[in-house]
Each structure stands twice: as C-alpha cells, then as structure tokens.
Backbone as JSON, one array per atom type, in Angstrom:
{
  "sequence": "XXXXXXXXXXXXXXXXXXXXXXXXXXXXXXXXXXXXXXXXXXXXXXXXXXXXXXXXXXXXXXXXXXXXXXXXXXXXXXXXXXXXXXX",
  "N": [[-8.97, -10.43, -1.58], [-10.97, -9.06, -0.96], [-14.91, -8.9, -1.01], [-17.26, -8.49, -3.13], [-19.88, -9.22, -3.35], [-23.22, -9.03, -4.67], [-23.52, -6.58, -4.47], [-23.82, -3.1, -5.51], [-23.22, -2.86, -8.91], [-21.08, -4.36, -9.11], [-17.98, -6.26, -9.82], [-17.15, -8.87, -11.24], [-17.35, -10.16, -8.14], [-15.05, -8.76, -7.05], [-14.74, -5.58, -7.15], [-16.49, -2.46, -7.41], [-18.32, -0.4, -9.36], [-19.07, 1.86, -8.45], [-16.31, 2.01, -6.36], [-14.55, 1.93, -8.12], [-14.43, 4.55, -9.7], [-14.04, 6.07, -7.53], [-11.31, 5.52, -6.58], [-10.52, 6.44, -9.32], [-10.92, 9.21, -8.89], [-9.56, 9.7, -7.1], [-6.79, 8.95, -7.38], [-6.32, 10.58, -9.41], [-6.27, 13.14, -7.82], [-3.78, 13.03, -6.51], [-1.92, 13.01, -8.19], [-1.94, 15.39, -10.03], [-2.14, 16.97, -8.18], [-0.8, 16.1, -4.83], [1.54, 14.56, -5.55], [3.38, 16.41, -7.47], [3.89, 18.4, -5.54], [5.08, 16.93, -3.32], [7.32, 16.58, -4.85], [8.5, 18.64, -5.12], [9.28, 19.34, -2.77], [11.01, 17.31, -2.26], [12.97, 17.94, -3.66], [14.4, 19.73, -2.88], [16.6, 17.97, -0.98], [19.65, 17.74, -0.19], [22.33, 16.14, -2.31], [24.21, 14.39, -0.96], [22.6, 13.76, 1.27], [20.86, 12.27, 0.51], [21.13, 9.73, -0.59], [21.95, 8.57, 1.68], [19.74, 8.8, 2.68], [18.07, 6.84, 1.68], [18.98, 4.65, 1.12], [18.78, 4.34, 4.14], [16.24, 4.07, 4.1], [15.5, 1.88, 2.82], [16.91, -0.16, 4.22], [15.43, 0.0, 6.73], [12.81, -1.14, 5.53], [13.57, -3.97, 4.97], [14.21, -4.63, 7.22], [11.74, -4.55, 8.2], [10.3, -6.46, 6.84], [11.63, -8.6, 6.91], [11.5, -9.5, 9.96], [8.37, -9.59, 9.57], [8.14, -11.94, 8.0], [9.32, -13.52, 10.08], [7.53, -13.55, 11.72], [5.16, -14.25, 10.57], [5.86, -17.33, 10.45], [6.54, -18.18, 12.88], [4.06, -17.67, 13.76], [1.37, -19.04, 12.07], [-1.3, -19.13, 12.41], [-2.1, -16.41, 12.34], [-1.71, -15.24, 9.36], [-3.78, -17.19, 8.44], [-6.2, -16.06, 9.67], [-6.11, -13.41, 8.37], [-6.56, -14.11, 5.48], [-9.07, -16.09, 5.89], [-11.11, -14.32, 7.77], [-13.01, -15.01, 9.71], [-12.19, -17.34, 11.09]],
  "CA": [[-9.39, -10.49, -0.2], [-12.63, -8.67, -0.86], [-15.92, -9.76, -1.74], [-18.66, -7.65, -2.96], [-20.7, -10.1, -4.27], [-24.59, -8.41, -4.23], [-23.23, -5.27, -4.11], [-24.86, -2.38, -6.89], [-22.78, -3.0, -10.02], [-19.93, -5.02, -8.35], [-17.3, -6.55, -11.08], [-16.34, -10.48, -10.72], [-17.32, -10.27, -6.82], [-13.99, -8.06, -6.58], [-14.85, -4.64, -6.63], [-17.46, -2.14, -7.73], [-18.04, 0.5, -10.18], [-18.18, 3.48, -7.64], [-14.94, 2.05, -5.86], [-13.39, 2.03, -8.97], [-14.46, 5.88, -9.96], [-13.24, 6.89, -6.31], [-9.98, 5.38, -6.53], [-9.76, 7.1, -10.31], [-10.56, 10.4, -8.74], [-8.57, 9.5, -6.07], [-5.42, 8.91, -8.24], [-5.96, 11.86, -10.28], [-5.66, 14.3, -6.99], [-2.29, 12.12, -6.38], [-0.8, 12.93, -9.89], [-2.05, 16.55, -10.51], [-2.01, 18.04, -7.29], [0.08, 15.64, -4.63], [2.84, 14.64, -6.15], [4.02, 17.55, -7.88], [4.17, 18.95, -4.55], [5.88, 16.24, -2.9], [8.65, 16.14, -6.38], [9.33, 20.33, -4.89], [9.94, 19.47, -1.29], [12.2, 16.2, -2.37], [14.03, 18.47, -4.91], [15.67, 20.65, -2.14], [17.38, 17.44, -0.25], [20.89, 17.73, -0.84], [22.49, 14.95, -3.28], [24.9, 13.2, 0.16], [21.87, 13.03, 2.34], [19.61, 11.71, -0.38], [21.56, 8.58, -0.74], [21.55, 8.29, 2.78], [18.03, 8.93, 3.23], [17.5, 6.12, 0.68], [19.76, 3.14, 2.29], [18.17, 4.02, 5.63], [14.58, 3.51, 4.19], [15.55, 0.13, 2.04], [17.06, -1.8, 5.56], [13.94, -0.41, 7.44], [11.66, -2.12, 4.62], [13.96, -4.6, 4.63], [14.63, -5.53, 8.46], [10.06, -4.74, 8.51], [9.91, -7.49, 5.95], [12.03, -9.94, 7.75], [10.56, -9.67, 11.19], [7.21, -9.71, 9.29], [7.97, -13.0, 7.72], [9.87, -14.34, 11.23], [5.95, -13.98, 12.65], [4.34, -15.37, 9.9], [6.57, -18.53, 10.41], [5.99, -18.67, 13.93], [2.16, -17.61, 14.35], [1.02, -18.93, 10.91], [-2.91, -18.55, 12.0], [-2.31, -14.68, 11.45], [-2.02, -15.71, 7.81], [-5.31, -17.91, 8.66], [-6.98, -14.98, 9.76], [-6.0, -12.87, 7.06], [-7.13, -14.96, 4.17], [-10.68, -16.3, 6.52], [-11.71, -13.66, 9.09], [-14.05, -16.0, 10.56], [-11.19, -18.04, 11.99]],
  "C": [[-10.76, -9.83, 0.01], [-13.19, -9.37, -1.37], [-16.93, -9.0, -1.29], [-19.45, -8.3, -3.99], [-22.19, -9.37, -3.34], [-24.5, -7.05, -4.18], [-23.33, -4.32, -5.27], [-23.09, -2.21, -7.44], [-21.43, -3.42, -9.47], [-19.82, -6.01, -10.12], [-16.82, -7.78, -10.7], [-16.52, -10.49, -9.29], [-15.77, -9.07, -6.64], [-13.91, -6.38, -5.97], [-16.32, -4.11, -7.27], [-17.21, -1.06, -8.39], [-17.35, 1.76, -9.61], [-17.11, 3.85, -6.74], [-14.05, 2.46, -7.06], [-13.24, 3.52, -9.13], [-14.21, 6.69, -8.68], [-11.63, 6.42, -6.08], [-9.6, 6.58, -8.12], [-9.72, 8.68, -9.99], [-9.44, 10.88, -7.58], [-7.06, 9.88, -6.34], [-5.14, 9.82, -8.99], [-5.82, 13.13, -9.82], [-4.34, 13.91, -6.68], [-2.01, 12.73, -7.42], [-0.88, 14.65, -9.77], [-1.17, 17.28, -9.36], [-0.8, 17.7, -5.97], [1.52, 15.61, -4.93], [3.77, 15.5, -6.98], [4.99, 18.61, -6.74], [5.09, 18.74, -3.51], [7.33, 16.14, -3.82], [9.46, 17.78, -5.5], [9.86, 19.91, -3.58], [11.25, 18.54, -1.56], [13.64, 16.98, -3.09], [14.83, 19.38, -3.53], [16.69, 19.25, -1.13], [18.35, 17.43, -1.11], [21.41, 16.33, -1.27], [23.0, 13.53, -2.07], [23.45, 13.01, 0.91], [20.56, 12.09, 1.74], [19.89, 10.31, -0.15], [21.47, 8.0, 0.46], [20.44, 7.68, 3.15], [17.33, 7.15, 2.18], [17.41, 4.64, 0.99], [19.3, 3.17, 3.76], [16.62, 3.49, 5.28], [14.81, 1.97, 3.5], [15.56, -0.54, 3.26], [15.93, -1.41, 6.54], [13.54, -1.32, 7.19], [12.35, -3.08, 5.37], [13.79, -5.75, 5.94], [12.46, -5.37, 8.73], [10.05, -6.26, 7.74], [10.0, -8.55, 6.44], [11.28, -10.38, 8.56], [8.77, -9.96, 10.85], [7.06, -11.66, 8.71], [8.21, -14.5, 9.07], [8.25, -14.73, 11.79], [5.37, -14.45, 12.09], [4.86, -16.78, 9.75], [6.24, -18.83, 11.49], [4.54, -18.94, 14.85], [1.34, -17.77, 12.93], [-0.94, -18.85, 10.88], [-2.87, -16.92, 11.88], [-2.72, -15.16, 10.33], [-3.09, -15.81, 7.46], [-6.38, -16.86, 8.5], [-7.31, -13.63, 8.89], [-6.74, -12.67, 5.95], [-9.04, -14.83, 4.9], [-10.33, -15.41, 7.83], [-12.04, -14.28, 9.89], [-13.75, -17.33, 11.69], [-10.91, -17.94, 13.02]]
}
C-alpha cells in the first residue's frame, strides 16, 4: 500500500533504507526493554482469570472481524479507497 518511489535509497518502490533502520531500532526497544516488562506484569495474572482474559479478547477480535467484514460487504468502496486514495 505504500509507494516510495523517488524517495533517497527506497527498495522496490516499497520502503526505504532509513524506514527500515527505524523499525530495526524500533523492534529492538520492543524485545530488550518492552516486552520483558510487559512478560512481569502478565506473570502476576492469576491462572482462572488468564483463561478468561484470553476467550474475552479472541470473541472481541472475533465479533471486530465480523462486523469489519459485514461493512466491507455492504460499503465495498471503503475497500476502493483503501487500495486507491484518489477515489
């Protein structure tokens, strides 16, 4: 869906070098420092409400997904617009 075509050291029109080296430093404050942090807070939910907590976030997704596809069935220029902006 991007396009950095002309753009200083851009790769196949898709992306570009110094996106790429800000997503990798990006991803490497995620791993080190993030998520470690997020693994300590998760570790104190108790084992019954985990499972809970788990089956309530799947039928969110699940019932988001639907309703997301119900509108792309009924208003399919979203989609349009999506794909071509310019629409």
């Amino acid at each position: 869906m991007w396009n950095y075509d002309g753009y200083f050291l851009e790769i196949l029109n898709y992306t570009t070098v110094p996106i790429l080296i800000g997503w990798g430093i990006l991803g490497t404050i995620y791993v080190f420092l993030v998520q470690p942090f997020l693994s300590k807070i998760i570790s104190f939910i108790p084992k019954k409400i985990e499972k809970k907590l788990a089956l309530l976030i799947v039928c969110y997704l699940l019932i988001d997904f639907t309703f997301s596809v119900i509108n792309l069935a009924y208003n399919p220029e979203i989609l349009y617009k999506m794909v071509d902006p310019s629409l």
